[in-house]
N, C-alpha and C positions, 0 to 999 in steps of 0.2 A: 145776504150781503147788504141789500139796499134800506135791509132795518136800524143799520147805523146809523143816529143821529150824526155820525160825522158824513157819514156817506151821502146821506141824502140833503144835508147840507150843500157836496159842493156839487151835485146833481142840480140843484137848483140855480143856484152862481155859475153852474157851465157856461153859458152863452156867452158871459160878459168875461170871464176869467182872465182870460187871456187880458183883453185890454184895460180890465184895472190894475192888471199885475203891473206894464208897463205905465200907465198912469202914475199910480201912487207911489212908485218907487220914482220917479222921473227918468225911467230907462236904465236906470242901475241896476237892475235889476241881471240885464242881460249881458253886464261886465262882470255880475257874481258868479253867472250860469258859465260864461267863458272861461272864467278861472279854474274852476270844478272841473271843467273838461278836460284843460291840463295839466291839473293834478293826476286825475285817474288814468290820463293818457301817457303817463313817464312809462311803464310797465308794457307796453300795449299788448295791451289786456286782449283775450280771444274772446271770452265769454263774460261778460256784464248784465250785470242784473240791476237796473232804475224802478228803486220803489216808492210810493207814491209819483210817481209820473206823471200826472195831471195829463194833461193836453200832449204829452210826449216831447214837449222842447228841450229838453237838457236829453233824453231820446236822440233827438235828429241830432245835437250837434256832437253827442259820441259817436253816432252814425258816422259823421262826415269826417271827424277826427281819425276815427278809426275803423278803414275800411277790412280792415283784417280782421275784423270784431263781427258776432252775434249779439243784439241787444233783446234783452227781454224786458220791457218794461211793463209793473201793476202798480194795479189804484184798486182803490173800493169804491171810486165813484164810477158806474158804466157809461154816465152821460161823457163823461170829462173823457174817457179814452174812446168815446163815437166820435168827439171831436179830434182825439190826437190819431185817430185812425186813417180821419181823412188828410190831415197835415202831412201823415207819411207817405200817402199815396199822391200827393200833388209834390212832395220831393222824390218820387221813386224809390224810397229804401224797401218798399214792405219785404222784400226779400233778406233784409237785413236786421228788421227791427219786427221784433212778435210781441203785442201787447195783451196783457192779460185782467181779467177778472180777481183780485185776491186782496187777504189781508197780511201783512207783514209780520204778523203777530201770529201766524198758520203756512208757512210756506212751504210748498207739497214739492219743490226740488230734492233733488238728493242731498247728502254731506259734500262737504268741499267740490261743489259746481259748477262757481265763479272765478275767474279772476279779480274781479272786482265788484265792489256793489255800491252804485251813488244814492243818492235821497238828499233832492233839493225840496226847500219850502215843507218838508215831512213829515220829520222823524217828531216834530212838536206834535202833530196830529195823532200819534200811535195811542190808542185805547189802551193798548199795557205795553207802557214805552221799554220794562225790561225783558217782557219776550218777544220784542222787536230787535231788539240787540242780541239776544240769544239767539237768533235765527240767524240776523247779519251774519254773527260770526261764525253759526253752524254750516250756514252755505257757501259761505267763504273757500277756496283752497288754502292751504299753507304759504303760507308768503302773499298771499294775496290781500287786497288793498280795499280799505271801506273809507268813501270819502262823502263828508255831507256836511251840506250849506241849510243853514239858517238865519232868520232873524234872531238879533240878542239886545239885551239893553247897553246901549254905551254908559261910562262912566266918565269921561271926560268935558270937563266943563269947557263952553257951553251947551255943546252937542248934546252931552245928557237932558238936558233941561228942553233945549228946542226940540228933539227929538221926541222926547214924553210928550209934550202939549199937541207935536202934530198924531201923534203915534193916538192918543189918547182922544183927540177934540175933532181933528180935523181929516183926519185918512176915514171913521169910521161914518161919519155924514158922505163924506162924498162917492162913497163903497157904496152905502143906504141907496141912496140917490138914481145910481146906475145902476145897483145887482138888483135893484127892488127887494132884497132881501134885508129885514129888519135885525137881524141877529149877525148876521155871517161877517161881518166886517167890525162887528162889537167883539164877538171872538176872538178876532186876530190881538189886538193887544193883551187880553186876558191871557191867550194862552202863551204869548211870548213871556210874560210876565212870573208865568208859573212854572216855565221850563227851566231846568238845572242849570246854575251857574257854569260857565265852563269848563274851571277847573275840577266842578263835582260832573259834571257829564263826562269830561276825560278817566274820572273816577270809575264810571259806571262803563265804557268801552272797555276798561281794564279790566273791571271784573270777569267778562265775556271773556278774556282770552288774548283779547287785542294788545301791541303793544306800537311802542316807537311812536308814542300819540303825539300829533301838533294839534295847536289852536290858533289858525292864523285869524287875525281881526281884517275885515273888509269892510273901509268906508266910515273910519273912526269908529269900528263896534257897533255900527248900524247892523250888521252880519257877523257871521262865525263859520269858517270853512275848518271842519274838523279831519285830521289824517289819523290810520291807524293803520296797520298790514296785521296780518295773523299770525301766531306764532307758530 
């Protein structure tokens, strides 16, 4: 697992994760993680699966959303869930929340497992983003609910335009700076950049099976909170 370039990537940016995530978004971040909550908390869900999980934040706060709930959340980085293991245990959930070792693109659950499956800041990261989706929807139950928040490019002027230059010039210097990683924060605009338009990633949920798809915009399209339930 740790021979992923992706993986040992955010192994490296562990330490600092967390607070350039709130850094560079200027705490927006954790209005997008709130939303996502409440989305996948309409149904309340028994059994939830949080893939890439990083640190387990979006973890804790379905934890607390919903106490009727099992949370399983995996990452392929083991550094990033040493740290969201200790988070859980300084909120008390670990009896609520079981985090794992895995890839998204391999997931060793059974068929319809979940009532829901979130992936915030993730599903950009999947090494073969269409049997990550295949999985979603194979772990998924029927009727149950796949909800995931990313970065997107806005289209709205000026937003678009400001957004590129900070997105492009100025988030990957100050990422540099703190993560001491030379790459890891050059990445993040690349791979937003190369992720599927919306409308073609609602494209690609459909194909899986999913239907009833939203794309709500967060933040003038600085984000994208995708809905889907299973058919």
């Amino acid at each position: 697992m740790s021979a992923s370039p992706i993986a040992a990537m955010f192994d490296r940016i562990s330490p600092n994760y967390d607070r350039l995530n709130h850094l560079l978004s200027f705490n927006i971040d954790k209005v997008w993680r709130r939303k996502t909550v409440r989305e996948a908390s309409k149904q309340r869900p028994v059994c939830i699966l949080d893939l890439a999980t990083g640190t387990a934040d979006l973890a804790i706060l379905l934890a607390k959303k919903n106490p009727q709930a099992h949370i399983t959340g995996m990452d392929i980085s083991e550094r990033m869930l040493t740290i969201g293991k200790k988070k859980i245990e300084k909120e008390k959930l670990d009896s609520q929340i079981e985090l794992q070792l895995g890839d998204a693109a391999a997931l060793t659950f059974e068929d319809s497992s979940f009532d829901a499956v979130t992936c915030a800041f993730g599903v950009r990261n999947f090494e073969d983003l269409e049997k990550g989706l295949s999985e979603i929807s194979r772990v998924l139950r029927p009727r149950g609910q796949a909800v995931i928040l990313d970065f997107s490019m806005p289209r709205m002027f000026p937003v678009k335009q400001v957004y590129r230059f900070y997105f492009k010039h100025i988030l990957p210097r100050i990422g540099r700076a703190v993560s001491k990683d030379a790459g890891a924060y050059s990445y993040l605009p690349d791979s937003v950049e190369s992720f599927p338009k919306p409308n073609e990633f609602l494209m690609m949920l459909a194909d899986h099976g999913l239907k009833h798809l939203k794309a709500k915009k967060l933040s003038c399209g600085i984000a994208m909170l995708y809905l889907a339930i299973k058919s």
